[in-house]
C-alpha positions as CSV (number, residue, x, y, z in Angstrom):
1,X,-99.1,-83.8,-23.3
2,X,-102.5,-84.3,-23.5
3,X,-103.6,-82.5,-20.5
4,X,-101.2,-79.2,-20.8
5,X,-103.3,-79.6,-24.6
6,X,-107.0,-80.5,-22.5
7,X,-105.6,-77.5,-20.5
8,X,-105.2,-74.7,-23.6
9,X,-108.1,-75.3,-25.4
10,X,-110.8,-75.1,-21.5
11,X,-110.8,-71.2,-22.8
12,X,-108.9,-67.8,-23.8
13,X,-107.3,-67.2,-20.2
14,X,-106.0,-70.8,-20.0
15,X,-104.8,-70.6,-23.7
16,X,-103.0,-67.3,-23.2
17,X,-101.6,-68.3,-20.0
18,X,-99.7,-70.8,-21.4
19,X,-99.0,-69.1,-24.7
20,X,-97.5,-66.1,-22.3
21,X,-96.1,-67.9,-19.2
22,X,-94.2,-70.1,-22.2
23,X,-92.7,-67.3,-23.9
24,X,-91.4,-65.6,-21.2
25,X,-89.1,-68.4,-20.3
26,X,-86.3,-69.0,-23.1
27,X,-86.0,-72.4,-23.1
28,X,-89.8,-73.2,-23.0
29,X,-90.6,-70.5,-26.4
30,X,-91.3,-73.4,-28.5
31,X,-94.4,-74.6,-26.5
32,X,-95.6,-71.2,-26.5
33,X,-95.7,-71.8,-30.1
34,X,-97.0,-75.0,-30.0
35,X,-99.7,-74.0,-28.1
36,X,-100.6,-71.1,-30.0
37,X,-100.7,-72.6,-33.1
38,X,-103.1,-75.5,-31.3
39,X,-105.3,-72.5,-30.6
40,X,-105.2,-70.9,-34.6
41,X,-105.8,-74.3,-36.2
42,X,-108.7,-75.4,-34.1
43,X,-110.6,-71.8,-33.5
44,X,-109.0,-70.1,-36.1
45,X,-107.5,-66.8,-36.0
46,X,-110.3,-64.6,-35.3
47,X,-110.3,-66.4,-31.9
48,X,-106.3,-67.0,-31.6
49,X,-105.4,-63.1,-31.9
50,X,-105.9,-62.1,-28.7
51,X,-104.0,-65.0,-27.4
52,X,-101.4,-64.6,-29.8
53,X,-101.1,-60.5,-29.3
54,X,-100.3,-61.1,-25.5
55,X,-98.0,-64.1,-25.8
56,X,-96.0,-62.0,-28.2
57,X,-95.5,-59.5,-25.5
58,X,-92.7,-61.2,-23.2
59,X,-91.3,-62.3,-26.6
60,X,-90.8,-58.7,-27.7
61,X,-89.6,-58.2,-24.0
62,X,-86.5,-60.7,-24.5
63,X,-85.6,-59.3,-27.6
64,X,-86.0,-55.5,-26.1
65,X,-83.6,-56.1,-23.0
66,X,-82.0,-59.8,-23.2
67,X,-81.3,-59.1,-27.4
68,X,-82.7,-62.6,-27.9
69,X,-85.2,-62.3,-30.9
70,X,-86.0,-66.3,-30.7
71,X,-88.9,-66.6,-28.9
72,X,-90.4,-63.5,-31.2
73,X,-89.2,-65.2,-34.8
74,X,-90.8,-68.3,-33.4
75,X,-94.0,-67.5,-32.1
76,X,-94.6,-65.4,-35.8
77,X,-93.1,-67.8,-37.8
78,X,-95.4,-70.8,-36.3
79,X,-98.2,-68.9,-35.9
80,X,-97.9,-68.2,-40.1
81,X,-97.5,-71.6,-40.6
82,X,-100.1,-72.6,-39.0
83,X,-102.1,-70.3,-41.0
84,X,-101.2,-72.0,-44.6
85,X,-101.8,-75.5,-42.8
86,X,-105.3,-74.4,-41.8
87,X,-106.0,-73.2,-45.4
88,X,-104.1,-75.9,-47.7
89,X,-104.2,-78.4,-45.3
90,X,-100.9,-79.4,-47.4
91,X,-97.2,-79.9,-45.3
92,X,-95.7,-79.6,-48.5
93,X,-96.8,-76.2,-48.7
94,X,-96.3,-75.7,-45.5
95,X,-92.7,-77.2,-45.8
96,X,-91.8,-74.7,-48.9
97,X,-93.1,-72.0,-47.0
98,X,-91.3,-72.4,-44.4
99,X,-88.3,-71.4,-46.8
100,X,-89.6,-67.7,-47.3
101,X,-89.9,-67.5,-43.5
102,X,-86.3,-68.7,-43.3
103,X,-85.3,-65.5,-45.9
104,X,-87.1,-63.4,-43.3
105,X,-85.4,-65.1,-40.1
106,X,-81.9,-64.6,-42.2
107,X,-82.7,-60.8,-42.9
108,X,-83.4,-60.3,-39.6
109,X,-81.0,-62.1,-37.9
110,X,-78.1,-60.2,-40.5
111,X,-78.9,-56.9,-39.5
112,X,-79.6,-57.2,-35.7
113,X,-76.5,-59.5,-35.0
114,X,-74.9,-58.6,-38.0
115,X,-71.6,-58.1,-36.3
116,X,-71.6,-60.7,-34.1
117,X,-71.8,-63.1,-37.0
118,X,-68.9,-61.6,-38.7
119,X,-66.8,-62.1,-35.5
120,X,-67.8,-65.3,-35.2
121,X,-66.7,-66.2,-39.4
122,X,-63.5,-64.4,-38.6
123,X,-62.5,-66.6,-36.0
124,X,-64.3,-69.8,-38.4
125,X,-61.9,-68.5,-41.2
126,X,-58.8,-68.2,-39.3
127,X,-58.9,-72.2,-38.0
128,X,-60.0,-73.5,-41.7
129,X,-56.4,-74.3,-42.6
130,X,-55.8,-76.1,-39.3
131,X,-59.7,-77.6,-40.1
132,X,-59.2,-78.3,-43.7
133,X,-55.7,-79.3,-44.0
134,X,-54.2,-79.9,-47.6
135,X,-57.3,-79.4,-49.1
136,X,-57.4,-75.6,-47.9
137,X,-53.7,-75.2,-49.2
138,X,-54.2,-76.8,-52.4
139,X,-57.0,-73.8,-53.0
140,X,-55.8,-70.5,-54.9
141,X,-55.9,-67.6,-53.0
142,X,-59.0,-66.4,-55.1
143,X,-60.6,-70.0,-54.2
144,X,-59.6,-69.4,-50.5
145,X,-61.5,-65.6,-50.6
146,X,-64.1,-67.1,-52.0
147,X,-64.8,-69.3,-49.5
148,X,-64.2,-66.9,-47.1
149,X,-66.9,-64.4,-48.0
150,X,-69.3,-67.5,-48.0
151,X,-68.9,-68.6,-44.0
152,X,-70.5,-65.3,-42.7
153,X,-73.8,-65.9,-44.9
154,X,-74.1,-69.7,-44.5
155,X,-73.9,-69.2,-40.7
156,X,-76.4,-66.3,-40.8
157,X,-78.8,-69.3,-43.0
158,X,-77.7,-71.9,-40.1
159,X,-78.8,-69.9,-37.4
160,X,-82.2,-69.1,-39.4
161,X,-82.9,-72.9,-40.5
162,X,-82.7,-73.7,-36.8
163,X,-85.4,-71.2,-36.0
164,X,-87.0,-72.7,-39.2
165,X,-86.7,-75.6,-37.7
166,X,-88.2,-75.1,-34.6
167,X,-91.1,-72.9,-35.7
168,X,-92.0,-76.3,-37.9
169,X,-91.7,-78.4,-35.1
170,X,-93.6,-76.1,-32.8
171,X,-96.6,-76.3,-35.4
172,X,-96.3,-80.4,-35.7
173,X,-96.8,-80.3,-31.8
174,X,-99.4,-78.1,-32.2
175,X,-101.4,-80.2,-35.0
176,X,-100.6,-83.4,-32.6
177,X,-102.5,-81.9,-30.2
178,X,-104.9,-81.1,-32.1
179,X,-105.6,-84.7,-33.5
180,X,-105.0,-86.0,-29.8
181,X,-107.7,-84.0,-29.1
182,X,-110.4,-84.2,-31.9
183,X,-109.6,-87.2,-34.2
184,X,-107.0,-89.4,-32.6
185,X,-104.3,-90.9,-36.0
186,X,-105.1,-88.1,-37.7
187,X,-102.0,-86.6,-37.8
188,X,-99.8,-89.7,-38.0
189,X,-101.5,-90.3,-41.3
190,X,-100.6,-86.9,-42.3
191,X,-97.1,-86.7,-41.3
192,X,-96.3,-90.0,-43.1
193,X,-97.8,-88.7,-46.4
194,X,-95.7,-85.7,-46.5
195,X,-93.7,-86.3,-49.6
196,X,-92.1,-83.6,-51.7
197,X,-92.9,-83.6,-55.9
198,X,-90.2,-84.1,-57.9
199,X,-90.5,-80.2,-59.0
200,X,-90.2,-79.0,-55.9
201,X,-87.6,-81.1,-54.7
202,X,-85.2,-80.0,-57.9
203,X,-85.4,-77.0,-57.4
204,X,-84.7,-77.2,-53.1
205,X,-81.8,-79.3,-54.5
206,X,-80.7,-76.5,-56.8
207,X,-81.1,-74.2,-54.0
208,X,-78.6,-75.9,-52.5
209,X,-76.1,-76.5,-55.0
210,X,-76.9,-73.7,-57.4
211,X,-77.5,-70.6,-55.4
212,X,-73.8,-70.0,-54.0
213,X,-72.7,-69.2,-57.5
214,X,-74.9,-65.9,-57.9
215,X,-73.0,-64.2,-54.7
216,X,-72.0,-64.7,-51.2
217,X,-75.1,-63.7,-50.1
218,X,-77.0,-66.3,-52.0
219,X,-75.6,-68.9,-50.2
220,X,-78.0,-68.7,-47.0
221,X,-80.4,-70.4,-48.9
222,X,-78.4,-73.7,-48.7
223,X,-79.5,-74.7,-45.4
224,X,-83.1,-73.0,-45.7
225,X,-83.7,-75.3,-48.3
226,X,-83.0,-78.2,-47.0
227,X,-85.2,-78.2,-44.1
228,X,-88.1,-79.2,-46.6
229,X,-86.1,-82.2,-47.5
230,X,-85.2,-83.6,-44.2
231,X,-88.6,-83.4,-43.1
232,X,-89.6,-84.8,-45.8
233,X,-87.0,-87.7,-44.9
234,X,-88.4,-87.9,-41.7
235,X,-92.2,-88.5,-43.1
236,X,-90.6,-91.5,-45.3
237,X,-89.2,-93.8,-42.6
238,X,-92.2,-93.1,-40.2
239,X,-94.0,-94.1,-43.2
240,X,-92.3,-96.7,-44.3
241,X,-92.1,-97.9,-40.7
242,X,-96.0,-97.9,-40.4
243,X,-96.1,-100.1,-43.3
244,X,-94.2,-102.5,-42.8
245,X,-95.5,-102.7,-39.1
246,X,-91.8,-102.5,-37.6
247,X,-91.1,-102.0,-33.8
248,X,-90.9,-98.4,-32.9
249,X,-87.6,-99.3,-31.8
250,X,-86.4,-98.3,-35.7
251,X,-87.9,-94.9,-34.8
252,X,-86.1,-93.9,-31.6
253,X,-83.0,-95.6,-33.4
254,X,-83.7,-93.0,-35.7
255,X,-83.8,-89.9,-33.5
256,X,-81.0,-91.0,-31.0
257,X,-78.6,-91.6,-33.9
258,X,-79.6,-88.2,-35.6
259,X,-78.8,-86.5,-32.5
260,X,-75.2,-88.0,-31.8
261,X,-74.2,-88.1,-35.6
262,X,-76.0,-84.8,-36.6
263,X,-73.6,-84.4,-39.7
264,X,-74.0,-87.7,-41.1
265,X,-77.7,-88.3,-40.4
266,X,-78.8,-84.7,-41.5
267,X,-78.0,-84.9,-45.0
268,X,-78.9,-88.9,-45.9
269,X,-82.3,-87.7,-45.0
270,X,-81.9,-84.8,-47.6
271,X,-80.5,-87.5,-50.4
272,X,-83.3,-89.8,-49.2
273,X,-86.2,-87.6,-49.8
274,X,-84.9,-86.5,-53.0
275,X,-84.6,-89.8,-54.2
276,X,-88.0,-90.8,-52.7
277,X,-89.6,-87.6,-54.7
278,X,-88.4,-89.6,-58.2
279,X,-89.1,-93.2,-57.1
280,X,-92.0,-93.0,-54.3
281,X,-91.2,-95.3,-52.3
282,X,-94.2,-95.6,-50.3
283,X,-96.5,-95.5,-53.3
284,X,-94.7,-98.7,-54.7
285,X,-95.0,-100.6,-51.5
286,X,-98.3,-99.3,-50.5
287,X,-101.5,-101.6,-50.9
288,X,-104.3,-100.3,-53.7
289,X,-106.7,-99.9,-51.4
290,X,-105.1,-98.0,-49.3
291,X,-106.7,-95.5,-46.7
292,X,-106.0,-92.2,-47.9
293,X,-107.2,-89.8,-44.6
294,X,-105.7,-86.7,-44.0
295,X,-106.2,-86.2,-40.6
296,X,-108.5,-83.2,-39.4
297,X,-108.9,-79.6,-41.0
């Protein structure tokens, strides 16, 4: 990682080569973000542009002739990111940011695949009785419409919190890199300060709960907002793992298990960072003097 990051930032062709060569590959879009967003933070973007303007090019090429708008919604989405980090130099931010970029991923992704999506909660709604059992025929039929009309929009927000996802993702590789390069623990102290204020977090947990109840449509907030949260879960165990100097053995644990047991995993990270925004966990067990660093601007 360090070289392919050595390798981006030796100058503009290198950079966009990368950036480019990344982008038109679909499985490899992500490190085309990553990369580009290594080039805004450190040069700004001024110097990032140009690099940025040609990678977008086989990503607009994809979604042209392969209708595959991911590498696109990515590559804008971490490159905008990367702009608030470079001027707040706040993950929160960055984090509740990310949840307007989700709108936009949603809005797109509704009316380009709008169809498709509808298909796809037809066939969803037509195996929930098998899926649901007695607790789907215990529902009126006004209950069971109900639910109905919500499947098409919380699909449309899963698909666009997995891009949100990844375009977060794509800028924490990039900010590695960046620290890797130019002030090695930097951004490990960052990511395990990342904790979201109890405002915040009420209102990303009434997102969640609330927002379903003002129309169908509404309801693609619910997994938008959660992203904050689970990264915000994520930046707690590293955190409390660094304090209490356990074996990184807890952290692959972590990651392995979130993998295989996505549905379990997924939201205890959302309960834990909501309940680490009231008690602080890491403040209580933290020493006073305490370093404090933030990693590089």
């Amino acid at each position: 990682m360090r070289a392919l990051a050595e390798f981006i930032m030796r100058g503009r062709m290198q950079a966009t080569l990368v950036v480019a060569g990344c982008a038109a590959l679909p499985l490899l879009y992500w490190l085309g973000a990553a990369a580009g967003c290594l080039v805004l933070l450190r040069r700004g973007l001024r110097d990032a542009l140009g690099v940025l303007a040609l990678g977008l090019l086989p990503a607009l090429i994809w979604w042209l002739y392969s209708d595959d708008p991911r590498a696109l919604l990515v590559l804008l989405g971490s490159a905008s990111l990367a702009l608030v980090l470079r001027a707040s130099e706040s993950w929160n931010r960055v984090l509740l940011v990310s949840i307007a970029m989700g709108v936009v991923f949603s809005v797109v992704l509704g009316t380009a695949f709008g169809p498709q999506i509808e298909m796809l909660a037809q066939a969803l709604i037509k195996v929930m009785p098998s899926l649901l059992g007695q607790v789907y025929q215990q529902m009126s039929v006004d209950e069971q419409a109900r639910f109905a009309a919500l499947i098409a929009p919380i699909l449309t927000g899963l698909i666009a919190a997995l891009l949100q996802i990844v375009s977060v993702l794509s800028l924490i590789i990039g900010r590695y890199w960046q620290a890797l390069l130019y002030n090695p623990g930097g951004f490990g102290r960052e990511f395990r300060a990342v904790r979201i204020p109890l405002g915040p977090a009420m209102l990303l947990l009434a997102g969640m709960v609330v927002t379903p109840n003002f129309g169908a449509q509404m309801s693609m907030l619910v997994p938008l907002c959660s992203v904050p949260l689970v990264f915000a879960g994520l930046a707690l165990i590293h955190g409390l793992v660094a304090q209490k100097r356990l074996a990184r053995f807890w952290l692959v644990g972590l990651y392995v298990t979130l993998l295989l047991f996505m549905q379990l995993i997924y939201p205890l990270l959302v309960v834990l960072a909501i309940v680490d925004s009231l008690i602080d966990f890491r403040g209580r067990l933290a020493p006073k003097d305490a370093d404090n660093a933030n990693g590089e601007g």
